[in-house]
C-alpha positions as CSV (number, residue, x, y, z in Angstrom):
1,X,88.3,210.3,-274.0
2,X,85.9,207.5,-273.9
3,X,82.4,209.7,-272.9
4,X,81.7,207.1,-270.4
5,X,84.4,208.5,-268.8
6,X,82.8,211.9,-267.8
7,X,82.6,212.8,-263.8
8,X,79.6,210.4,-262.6
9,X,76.8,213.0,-261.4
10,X,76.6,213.5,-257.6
11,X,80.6,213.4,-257.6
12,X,81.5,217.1,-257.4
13,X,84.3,217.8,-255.5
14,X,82.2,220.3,-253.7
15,X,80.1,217.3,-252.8
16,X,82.8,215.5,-251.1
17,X,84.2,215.3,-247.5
18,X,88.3,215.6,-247.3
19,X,88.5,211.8,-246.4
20,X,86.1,210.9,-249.0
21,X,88.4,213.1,-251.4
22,X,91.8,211.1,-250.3
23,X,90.1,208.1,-250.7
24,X,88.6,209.1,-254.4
25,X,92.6,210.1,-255.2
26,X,94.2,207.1,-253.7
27,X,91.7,204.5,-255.6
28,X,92.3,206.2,-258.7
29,X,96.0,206.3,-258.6
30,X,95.7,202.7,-257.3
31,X,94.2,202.0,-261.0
32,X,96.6,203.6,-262.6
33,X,99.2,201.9,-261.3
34,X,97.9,198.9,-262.0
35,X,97.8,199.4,-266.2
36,X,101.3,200.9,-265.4
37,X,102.2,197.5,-264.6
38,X,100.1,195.5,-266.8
39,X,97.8,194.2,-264.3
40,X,94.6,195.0,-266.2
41,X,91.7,192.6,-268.5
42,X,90.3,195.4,-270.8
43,X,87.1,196.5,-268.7
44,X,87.1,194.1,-266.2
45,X,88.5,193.8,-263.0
46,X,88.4,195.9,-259.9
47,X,90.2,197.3,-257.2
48,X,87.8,198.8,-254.3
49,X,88.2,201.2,-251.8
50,X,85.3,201.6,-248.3
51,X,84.6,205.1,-248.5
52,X,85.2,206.8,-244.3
53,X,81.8,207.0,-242.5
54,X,79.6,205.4,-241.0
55,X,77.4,204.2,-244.1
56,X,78.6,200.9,-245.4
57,X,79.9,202.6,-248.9
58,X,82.4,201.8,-251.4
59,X,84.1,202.4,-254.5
60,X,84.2,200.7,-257.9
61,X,85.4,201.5,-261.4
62,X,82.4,202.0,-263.6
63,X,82.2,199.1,-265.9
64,X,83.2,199.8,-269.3
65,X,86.2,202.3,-268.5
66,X,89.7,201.4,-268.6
67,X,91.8,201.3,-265.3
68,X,93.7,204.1,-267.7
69,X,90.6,205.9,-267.7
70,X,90.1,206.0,-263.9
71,X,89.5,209.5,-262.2
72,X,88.5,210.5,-258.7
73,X,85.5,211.9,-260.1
74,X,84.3,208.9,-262.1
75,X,84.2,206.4,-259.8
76,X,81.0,204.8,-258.9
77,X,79.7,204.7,-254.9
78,X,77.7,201.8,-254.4
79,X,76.2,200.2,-251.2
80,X,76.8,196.1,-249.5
81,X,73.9,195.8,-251.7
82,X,75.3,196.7,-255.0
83,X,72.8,199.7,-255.5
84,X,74.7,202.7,-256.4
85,X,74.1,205.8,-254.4
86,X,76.2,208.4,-256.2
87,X,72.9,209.7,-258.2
88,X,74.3,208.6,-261.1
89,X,73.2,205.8,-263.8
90,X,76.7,204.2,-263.7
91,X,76.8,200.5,-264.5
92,X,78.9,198.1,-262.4
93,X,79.9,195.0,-262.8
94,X,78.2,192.3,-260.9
95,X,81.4,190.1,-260.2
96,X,83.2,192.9,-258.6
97,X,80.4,193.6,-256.5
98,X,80.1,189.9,-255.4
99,X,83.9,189.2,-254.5
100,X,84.8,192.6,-253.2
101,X,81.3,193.4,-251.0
102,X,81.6,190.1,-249.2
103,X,85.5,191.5,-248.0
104,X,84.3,194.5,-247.3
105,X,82.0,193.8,-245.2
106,X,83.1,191.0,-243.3
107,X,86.7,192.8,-242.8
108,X,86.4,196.3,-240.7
109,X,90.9,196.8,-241.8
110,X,90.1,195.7,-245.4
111,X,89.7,199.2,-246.9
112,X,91.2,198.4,-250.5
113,X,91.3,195.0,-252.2
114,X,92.9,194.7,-255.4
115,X,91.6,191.4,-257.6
116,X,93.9,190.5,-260.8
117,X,93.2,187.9,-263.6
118,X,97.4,188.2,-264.7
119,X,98.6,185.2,-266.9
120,X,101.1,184.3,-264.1
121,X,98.8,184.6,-261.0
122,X,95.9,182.6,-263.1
123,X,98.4,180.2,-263.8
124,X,99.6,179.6,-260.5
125,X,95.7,179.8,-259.1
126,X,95.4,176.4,-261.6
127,X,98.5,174.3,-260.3
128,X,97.6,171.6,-257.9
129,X,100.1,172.8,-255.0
130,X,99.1,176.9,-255.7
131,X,101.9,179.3,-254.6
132,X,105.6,178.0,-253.9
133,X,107.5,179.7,-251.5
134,X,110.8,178.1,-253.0
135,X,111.9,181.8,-254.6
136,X,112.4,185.0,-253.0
137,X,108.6,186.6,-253.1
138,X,107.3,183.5,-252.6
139,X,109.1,182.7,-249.2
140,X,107.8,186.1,-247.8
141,X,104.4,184.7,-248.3
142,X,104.8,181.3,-246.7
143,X,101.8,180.6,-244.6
144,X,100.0,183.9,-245.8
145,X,97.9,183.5,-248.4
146,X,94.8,181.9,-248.6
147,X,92.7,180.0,-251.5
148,X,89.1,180.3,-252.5
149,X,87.9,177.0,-254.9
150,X,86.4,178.1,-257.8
151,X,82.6,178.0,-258.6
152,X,82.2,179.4,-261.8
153,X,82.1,183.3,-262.5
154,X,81.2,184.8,-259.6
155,X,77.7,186.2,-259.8
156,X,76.2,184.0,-256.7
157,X,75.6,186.1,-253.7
158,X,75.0,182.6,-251.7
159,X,79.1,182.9,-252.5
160,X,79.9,185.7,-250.6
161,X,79.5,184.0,-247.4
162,X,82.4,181.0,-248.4
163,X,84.9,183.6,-249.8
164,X,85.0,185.6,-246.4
165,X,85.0,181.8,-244.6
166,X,88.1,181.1,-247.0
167,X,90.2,184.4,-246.5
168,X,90.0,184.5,-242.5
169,X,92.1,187.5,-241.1
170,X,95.0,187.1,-243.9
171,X,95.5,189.6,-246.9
172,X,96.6,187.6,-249.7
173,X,94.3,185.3,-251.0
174,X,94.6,182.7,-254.6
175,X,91.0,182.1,-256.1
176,X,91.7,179.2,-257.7
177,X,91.6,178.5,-261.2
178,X,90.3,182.4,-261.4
179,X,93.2,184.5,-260.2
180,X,95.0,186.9,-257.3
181,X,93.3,189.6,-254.8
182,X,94.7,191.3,-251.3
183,X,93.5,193.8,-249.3
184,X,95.0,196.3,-246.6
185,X,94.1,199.3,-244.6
186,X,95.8,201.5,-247.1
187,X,95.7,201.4,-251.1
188,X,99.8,201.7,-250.7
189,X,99.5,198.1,-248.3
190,X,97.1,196.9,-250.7
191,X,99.1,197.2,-253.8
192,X,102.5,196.3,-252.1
193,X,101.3,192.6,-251.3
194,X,99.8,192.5,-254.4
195,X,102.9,193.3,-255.9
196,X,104.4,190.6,-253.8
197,X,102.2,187.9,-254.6
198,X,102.5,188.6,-258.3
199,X,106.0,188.8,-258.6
200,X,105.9,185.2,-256.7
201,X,104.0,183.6,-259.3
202,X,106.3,185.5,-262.4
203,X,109.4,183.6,-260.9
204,X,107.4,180.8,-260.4
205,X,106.0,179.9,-263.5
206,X,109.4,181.2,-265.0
207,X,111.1,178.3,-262.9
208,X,108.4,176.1,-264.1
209,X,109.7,176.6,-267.8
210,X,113.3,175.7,-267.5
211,X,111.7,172.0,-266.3
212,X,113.7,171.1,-263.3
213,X,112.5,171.2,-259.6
214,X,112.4,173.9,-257.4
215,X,115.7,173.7,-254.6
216,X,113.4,173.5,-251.4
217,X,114.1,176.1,-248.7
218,X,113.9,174.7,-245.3
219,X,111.4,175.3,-242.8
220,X,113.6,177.4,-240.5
221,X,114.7,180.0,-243.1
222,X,111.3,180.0,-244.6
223,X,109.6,181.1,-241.1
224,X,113.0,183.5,-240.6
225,X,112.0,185.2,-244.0
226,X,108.1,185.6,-243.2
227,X,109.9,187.8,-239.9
228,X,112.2,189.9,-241.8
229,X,109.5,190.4,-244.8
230,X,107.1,192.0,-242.5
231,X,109.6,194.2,-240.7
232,X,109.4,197.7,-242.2
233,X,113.2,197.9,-241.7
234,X,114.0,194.8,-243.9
235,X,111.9,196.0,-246.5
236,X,113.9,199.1,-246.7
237,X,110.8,201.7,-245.3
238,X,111.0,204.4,-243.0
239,X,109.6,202.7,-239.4
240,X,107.5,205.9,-239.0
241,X,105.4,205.5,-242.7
242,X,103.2,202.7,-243.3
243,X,103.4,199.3,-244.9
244,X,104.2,199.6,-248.5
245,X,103.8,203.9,-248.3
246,X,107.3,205.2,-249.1
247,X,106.8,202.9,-252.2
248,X,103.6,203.9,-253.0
249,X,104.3,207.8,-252.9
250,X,107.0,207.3,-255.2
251,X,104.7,205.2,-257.9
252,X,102.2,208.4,-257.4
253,X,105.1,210.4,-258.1
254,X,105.5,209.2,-261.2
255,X,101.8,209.3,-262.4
256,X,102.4,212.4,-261.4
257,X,105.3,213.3,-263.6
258,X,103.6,212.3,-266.5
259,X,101.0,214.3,-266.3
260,X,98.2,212.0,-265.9
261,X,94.1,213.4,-264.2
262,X,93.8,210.5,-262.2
263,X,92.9,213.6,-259.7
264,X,90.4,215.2,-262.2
């Protein structure tokens, strides 16, 4: 293993409070889902996760690891500020500190927020009309998902302020020109839209290549679908588990089958 990989110092399990554990797991499956699926750019990239407590903490990857390479132990605790406060000499990356800070701390039920620079959502995020909703993922998202305008690599604190002004209260957001991110209470939520909002833009752009127009769907059945789509009986999960959860524990299950140290 990469030696940048080793447990960051001041992450001992020993260290840790049980929620702050969970979360440490969660996050780290959460990145190993995402190279499961493809959704990874070599080093870059993040997904985030607010550590419980009362101090405004989070989690990052340390920069230079693959999401592949992701553990519990070797994720980096930073501050709003971007200082880290693990006591360890991690490095971060300063656009995942801008994007996902500003969401963080503007949004008290934004615990996890997943950001993706995947061909199709990129793609999408640099068409002039952004998402359809003319396909099957796409009309579960109609009317919620919201679009940042790019302003170059996002480095500028001053930003912050107009990315929190452009998401509001919804959890699926197109920077455009840049790429995809959504957030939810739970790592499974989180990952669950953004599986919805990428497999929108894969049929989307896929449309795009035979060269025809999209059939519209009308107004009525596009509102109808939003309904059933957030209905945890529609999507096929049991009413008592949370949004994207039954789906989520089975993905774990397989990281799990494999024999992977996410946990480590």
């Amino acid at each position: 293993m990469n030696k940048h990989a080793r447990p960051a110092v001041g992450t001992a399990a020993a260290n840790l409070s049980t929620e702050e554990r969970k979360a440490r797991e969660d996050l780290a499956a959460f990145y190993r889902i995402c190279h499961m699926f493809g959704w990874t750019e070599l080093i870059y990239n993040h997904i985030t996760a607010r550590v419980p407590g009362p101090e405004r903490h989070f989690l990052i990857n340390q920069f230079g690891l693959l999401y592949n390479e992701i553990t519990a132990s070797n994720l980096v605790k930073i501050d709003v500020d971007g200082r880290v406060v693990d006591g360890s000499n991690a490095r971060v990356n300063a656009p995942g500190f801008t994007i996902h800070s500003a969401i963080h701390m503007a949004r008290e039920d934004a615990h996890y927020i997943v950001h993706t620079h995947t061909t199709e959502g990129v793609t999408v995020a640099c068409s002039e009309h952004g998402l359809s909703p003319h396909n099957f993922y796409g009309a579960q998202l109609y009317g919620q998902v919201a679009y940042h305008d790019f302003e170059g690599i996002s480095i500028d604190l001053a930003e912050r302020e107009r990315l929190v002004k452009s998401l509001g209260d919804k959890n699926y957001m197109i920077l455009r020109h840049h790429g995809l991110l959504a957030c939810g209470e739970t790592a499974a939520a989180a990952f669950f839209r953004m599986y919805q909002l990428q497999r929108a833009c894969e049929v989307q752009v896929n449309t795009m290549k035979i060269g025809q127009e999209l059939r519209p769907l009308g107004e009525a059945v596009l509102s109808r679908t939003v309904q059933q789509s957030q209905s945890a009986v529609a999507k096929g999960f049991d009413k008592d588990h949370g949004f994207g959860q039954d789906t989520y524990a089975a993905l774990v299950r397989q990281l799990d089958a494999q024999g992977l140290n996410f946990r480590s």
